[in-house]
C-alpha positions, 0 to 999 in steps of 0.5 A: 200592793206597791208600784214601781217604774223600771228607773225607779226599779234598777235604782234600788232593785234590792229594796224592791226585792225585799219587799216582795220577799216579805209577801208584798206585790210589786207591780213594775210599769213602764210609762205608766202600763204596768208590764210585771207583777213582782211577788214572792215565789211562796204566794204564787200557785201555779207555775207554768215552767220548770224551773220556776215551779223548781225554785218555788218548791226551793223557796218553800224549803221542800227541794234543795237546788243543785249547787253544781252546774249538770252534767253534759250528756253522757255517751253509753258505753259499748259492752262485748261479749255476754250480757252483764246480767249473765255475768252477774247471775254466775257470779252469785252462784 
């Protein structure tokens, strides 16, 4: 298990980064308190958030993340007259 303080960190981020990616606990502290342990999502067991048990199960190769931004809330569309599942009933026949 290494520590890091946040200068040290925000000067080379991407050593850190690829050392916790390998399986190594980082622990970053701040004046000397450690504040966050830095691990690799693949070690972790249980997530509480959403999208970060998401991006653990992306890490592991089980989900592939969407690419796009999501859709914004989309409005119903107001049909008249008889209900489609009739229409689409009689056209079977």
């Amino acid at each position: 298990m290494g520590r890091v303080g946040v200068k040290e960190l925000k000067n080379r981020l991407t050593q850190y980064l690829r050392r916790a990616k390998q399986g190594e606990e980082i622990v970053v502290t701040e004046r000397g308190n450690p504040i966050v342990l830095m691990q690799s999502l693949q070690s972790v067991e249980r997530l509480e958030s959403l999208d970060g048990r998401l991006a653990r199960l992306a890490a592991l190769g089980k989900v592939s993340l969407p690419t796009r931004p999501l859709l914004k809330r989309i409005r119903k569309a107001k049909v008249r007259g008889k209900p489609v599942s009739r229409t689409i009933l009689e056209d079977r026949r």
